[in-house]
N, C-alpha and C positions, 0 to 999 in steps of 0.2 A: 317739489322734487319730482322731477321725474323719474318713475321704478323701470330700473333696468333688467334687475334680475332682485329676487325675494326666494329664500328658502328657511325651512325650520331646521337649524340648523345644530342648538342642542336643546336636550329635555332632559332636566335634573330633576330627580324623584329627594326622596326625604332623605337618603342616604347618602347623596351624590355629591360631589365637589362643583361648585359653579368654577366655570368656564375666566380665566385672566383677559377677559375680552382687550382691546385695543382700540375698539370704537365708543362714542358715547351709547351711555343704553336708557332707553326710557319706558319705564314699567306702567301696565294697563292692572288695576285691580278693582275690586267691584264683586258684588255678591253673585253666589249663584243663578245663572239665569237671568242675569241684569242684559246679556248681549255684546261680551267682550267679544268674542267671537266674529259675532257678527259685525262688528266696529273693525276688528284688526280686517277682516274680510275686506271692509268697503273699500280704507284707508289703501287695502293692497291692490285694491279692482282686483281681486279672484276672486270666485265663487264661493272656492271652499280651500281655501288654503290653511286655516284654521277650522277645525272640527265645530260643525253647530250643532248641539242635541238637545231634544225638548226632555232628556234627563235631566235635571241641576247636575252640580258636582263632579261633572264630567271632567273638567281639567283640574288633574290633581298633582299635578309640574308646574315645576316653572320652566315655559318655554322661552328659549332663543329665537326670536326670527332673524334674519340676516338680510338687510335692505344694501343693496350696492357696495355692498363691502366698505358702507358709511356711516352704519349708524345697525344698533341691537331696539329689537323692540320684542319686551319681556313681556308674556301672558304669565299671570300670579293667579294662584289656584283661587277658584269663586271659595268664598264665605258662606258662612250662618245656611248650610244644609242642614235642613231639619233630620234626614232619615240617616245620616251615618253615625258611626258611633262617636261619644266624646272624646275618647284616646284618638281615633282618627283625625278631627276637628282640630286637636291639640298639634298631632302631627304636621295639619297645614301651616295651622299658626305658625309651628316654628321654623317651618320651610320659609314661610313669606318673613316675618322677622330675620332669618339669618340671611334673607337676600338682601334684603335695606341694609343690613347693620355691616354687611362685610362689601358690598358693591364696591369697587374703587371709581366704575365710570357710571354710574348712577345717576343723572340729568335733570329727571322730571319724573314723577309720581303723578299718571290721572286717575283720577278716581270715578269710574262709573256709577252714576243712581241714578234708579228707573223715576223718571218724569210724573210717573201718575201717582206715583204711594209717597207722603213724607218716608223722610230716614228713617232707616230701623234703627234699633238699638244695634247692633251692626256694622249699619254706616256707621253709625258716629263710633263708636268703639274704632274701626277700620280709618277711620280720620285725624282722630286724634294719634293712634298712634302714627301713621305715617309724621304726623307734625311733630311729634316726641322724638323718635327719628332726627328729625334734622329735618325735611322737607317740605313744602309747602302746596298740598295739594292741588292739580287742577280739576276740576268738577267737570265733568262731565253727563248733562241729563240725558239720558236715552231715552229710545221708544216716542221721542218729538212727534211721530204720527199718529200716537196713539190715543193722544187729545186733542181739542178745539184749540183755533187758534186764540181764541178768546181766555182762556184757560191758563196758558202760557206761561204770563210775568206770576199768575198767585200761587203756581208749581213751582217756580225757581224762586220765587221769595219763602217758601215752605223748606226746599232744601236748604238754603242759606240759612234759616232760623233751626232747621232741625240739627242743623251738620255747628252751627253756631260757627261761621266760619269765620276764619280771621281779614280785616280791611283788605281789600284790593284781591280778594279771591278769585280768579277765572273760573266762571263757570260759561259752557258753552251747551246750548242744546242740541242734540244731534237724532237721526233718523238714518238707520242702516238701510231703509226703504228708499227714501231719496235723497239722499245723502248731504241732505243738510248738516252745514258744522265743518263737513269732511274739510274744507278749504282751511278753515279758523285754525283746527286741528295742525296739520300738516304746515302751516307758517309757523304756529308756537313750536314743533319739531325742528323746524328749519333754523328757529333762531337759539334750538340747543345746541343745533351739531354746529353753527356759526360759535358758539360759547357766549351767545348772548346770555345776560340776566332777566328772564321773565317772571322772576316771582315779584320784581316791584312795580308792574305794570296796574293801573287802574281799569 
């Protein structure tokens, strides 16, 4: 796709009514500090068109971004921050829950995990439910430059066993650095807003 124009267009707190969108939307989620940020960054070519902070927990909305008046790409508040409180935590939960459960144009669900650490307890919590949901997450490993290339396949084979993920799961490695994946990325988007079926892809 070529971005013609991208704006953040709405930001729904724990109170808010989500938006009757008209386009397909497809939701980025993923822990604290995993680098959604910086992914929606890459995927847009701006710099900072999504907020990057070396706080966790910073995104505590679910944002709208707005691609060519063709397509919603939702940032979901990061996960499993240690330092706020549990009523807050609970608050996210239910923000991100009631986005999957009432979405009407809902697409695809990626799931960000950092490449270096197995899943937390977290991810997998964070996995399963999207799959309880209804969807069939795409994995997304982050931080790809942040180990050997040697490294690689026993990192993505540790996510697949930790996330226990189900046959023909996508997972793609990616690097905000040099934008490996970005391509992978943005065809599996292209073939939601086409209405193709990519959850039975091998």
């Amino acid at each position: 796709m070529v971005i013609k124009q991208v704006s953040l267009e709405t930001v729904c707190g724990i109170t808010s009514t989500f938006p009757e969108n008209q386009h397909p939307e497809i939701a980025f989620a993923g822990k604290s500090n995993v680098g959604k940020s910086s992914l929606i960054n890459a995927l847009m070519n701006r710099k900072s068109l999504a907020r990057i902070s070396a706080q966790p927990g910073k995104t505590q909305t679910v944002n709208f971004y707005n691609i060519n008046d063709e397509l919603y790409l939702t940032d979901l508040p990061g996960y499993g921050y240690a330092k706020v409180s549990r009523e807050e935590k609970e608050k996210w939960g239910e923000l991100i829950e009631r986005y999957l459960h009432t979405s009407k144009q809902l697409k695809a669900v990626f799931l960000l995990i950092d490449i270096r650490h197995d899943p937390s307890k977290n991810d997998k919590e964070m996995y399963d439910w999207v799959v309880y949901q209804g969807y069939k997450p795409i994995i997304i490993a982050t931080k790809l430059d942040k180990i050997k290339r040697s490294q690689i396949q026993k990192q993505l084979k540790a996510i697949r066993v930790g996330l226990n993920v189900e046959p023909g799961t996508l997972l793609i490695p990616f690097s905000a650095v040099t934008k490996q994946g970005r391509e992978e990325i943005w065809e599996l988007m292209d073939k939601v807003i086409a209405g193709e079926d990519i959850t039975n892809e091998q």
